[in-house]
N, C-alpha and C positions, 0 to 999 in steps of 0.2 A: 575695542569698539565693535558694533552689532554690525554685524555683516559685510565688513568691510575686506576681508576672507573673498568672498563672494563677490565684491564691485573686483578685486582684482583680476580672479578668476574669469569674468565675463569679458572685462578690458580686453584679455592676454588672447579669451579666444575669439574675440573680433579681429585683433590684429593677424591670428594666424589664419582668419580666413582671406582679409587681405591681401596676407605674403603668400597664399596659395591660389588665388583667382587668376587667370589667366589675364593679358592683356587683350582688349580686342582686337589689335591687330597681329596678334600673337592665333586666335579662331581660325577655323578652318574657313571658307568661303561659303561653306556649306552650313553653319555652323548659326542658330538661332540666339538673336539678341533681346532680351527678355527685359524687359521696363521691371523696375521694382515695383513689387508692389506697397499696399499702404503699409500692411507689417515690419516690411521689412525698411522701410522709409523712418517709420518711428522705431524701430531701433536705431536704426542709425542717427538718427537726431537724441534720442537719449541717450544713446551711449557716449555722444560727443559731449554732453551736459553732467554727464559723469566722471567723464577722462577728464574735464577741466574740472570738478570739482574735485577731483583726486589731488593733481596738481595744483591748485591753487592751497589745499590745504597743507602739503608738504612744501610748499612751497613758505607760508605764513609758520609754519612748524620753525623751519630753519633760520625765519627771520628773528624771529620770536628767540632761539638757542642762540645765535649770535648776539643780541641783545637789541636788534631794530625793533621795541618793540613799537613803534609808532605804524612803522612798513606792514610788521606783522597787522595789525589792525585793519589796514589799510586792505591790504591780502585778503583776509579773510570775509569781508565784507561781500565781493564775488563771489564767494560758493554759493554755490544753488541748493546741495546735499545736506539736508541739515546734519545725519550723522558725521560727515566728515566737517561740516562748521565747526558739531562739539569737540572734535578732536584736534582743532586748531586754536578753540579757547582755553582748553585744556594745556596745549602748551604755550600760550599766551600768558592764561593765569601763573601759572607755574615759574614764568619769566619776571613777569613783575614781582612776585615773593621776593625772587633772589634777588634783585634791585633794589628793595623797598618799598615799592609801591602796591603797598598795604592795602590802602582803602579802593586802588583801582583793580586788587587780584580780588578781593572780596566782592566785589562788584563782577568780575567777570564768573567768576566760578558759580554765583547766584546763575548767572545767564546758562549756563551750562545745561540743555536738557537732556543730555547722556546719564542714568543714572552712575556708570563704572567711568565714564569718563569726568564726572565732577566726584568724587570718589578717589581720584587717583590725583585731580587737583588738592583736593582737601589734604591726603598724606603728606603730600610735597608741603605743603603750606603749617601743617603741624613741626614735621620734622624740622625745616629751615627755620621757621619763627622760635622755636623750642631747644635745639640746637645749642651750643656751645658759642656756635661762629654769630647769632643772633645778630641781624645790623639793626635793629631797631630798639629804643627804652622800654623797660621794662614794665612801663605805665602803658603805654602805647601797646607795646605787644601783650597785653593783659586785657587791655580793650578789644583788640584784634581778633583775639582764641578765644572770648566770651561771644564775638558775631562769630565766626566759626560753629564755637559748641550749639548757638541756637540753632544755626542752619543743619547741625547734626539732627538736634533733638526734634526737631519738627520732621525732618523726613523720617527719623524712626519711630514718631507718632502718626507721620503721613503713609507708613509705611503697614505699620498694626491695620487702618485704616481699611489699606489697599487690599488686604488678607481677606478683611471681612466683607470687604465688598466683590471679591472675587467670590466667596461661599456664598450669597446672595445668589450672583449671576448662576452660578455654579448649578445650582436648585431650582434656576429659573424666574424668582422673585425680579427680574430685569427693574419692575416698577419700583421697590426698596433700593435695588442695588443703583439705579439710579439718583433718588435721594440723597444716598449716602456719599457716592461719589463725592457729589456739589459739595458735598461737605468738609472733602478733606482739603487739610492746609497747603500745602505743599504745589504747586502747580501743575510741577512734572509728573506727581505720584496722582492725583487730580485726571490731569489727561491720558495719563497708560489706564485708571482705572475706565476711562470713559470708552477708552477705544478697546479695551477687552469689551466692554456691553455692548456698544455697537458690531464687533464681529460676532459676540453670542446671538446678538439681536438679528442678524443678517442671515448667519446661518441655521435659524429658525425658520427662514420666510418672511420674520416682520420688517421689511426694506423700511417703510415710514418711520418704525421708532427709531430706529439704526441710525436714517439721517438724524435725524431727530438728535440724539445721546451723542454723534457725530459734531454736529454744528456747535456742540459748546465744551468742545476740545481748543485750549486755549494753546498747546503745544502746538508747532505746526510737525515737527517728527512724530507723535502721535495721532496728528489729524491726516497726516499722510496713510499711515498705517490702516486706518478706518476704514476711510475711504477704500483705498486699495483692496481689503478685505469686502468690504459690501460691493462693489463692484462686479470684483471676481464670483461672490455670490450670486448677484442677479445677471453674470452672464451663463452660468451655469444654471440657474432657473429657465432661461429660454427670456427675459427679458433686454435683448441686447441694446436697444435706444437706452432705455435706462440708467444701463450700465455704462456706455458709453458716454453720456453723460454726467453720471460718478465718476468715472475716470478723467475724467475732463476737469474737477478739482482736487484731483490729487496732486500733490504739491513738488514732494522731494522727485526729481524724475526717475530713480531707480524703481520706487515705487508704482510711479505711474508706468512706465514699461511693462510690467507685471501685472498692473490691471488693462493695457489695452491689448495685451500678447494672449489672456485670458479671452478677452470681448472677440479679436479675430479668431480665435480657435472657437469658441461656440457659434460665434456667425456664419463658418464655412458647414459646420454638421447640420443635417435635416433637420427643418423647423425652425431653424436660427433665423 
């Protein structure tokens, strides 16, 4: 899963800044007591929207391998982080397989906007349905791997797709590669191609089309992405309200951290 590398590593060194800050009444008398400021106030409130969306996912993970998967559901529903969402449908989806429950793994693995993590559902759901051990009829599981192969066959038509409309952006055409976008089937492959034109778009200078190609990102891990990207663009342009205000719907909080960490860092330099 995308960056999840990365949510740990930030976790681990929040905590050891923690285990290393002194106590206040541990200061000397002499010793200056410092209000946080706003940066560091929204780290700390995203990092706590983090840590629980960590845990809540490992948490619906395990319910999910034990076979609650009702709890698991339940679980999952709390996370905030879309990428650790998919990573909790993923072993959701994957749970129902092994149960039988076919038409609710099919249904969940649809929901999956990871593209490696519905990928890694898919295998599971191949192998177990295809399998030797099969707990389903073979009329049923024929129906099952034909919604399956669709869902294949359209992402690696949604996929051709995303190729070309990356060469579009690539070249500059934004105004074609935005057409084509709309065009593709697939939702997930739809909203990655949208949120690559909008960071092309951004860091161009055109902040309007940006939101623009933005706004009709139907993914929200995708519209997270955007955002965050245009954001960090126009605080580095020297438009910090702007930005601030992009930042302000960015969605997953990991994301959003990174666009407001951006906004104070060009707010404190000359000109900001």
């Amino acid at each position: 899963m995308r960056n999840i590398f990365r949510s740990f590593m930030r976790l681990l060194g929040t905590q050891r800044e923690a285990e290393e800050t002194a106590p206040a009444s541990f200061l000397p008398e002499s010793a200056e007591i410092r209000e946080e400021t706003p940066e560091v106030e929204n780290a700390r409130f995203f990092g706590e929207i983090v840590n629980r969306s960590i845990h809540l996912s490992q948490l619906a993970s395990e319910q999910a391998k034990a076979g609650d998967i009702d709890a698991a559901i339940e679980t999952a529903r709390g996370i905030g982080s879309a990428l650790f969402y998919a990573s909790a449908l993923r072993e959701i989806a994957i749970a129902q397989t092994r149960t039988g429950q076919i038409s609710e793994a099919i249904e969940t693995i649809r929901r999956i906007d990871d593209p490696d993590d519905q990928m890694e559902a898919l295998k599971h759901f191949s192998a177990v349905q295809s399998g030797p051990g099969a707990i389903i009829a073979s009329h049923t599981m024929n129906i099952a791997l034909e919604a399956i192969e669709e869902i294949r066959d359209e992402k690696r038509l949604s996929e051709n797709a995303w190729l070309s409309v990356m060469e579009m952006a690539g070249a500059g055409d934004f105004t074609a590669a935005v057409q084509s976008a709309r065009e593709i089937g697939d939702p997930a492959w739809r909203s990655w191609a949208l949120q690559e034109i909008a960071t092309g778009q951004a860091n161009a200078g055109d902040f309007p089309a940006a939101l623009n190609s933005a706004s009709g990102i139907s993914k929200a891990l995708y519209r997270s992405w955007a955002y965050r990207d245009i954001a960090v663009a126009q605080a580095e342009a020297g438009q910090i309200e702007a930005a601030l205000d992009t930042a302000r719907r960015v969605e997953d909080p990991e994301d959003r951290e990174q666009a407001m960490a951006a906004v104070e860092k060009h707010k404190e330099q000359p000109g900001g």
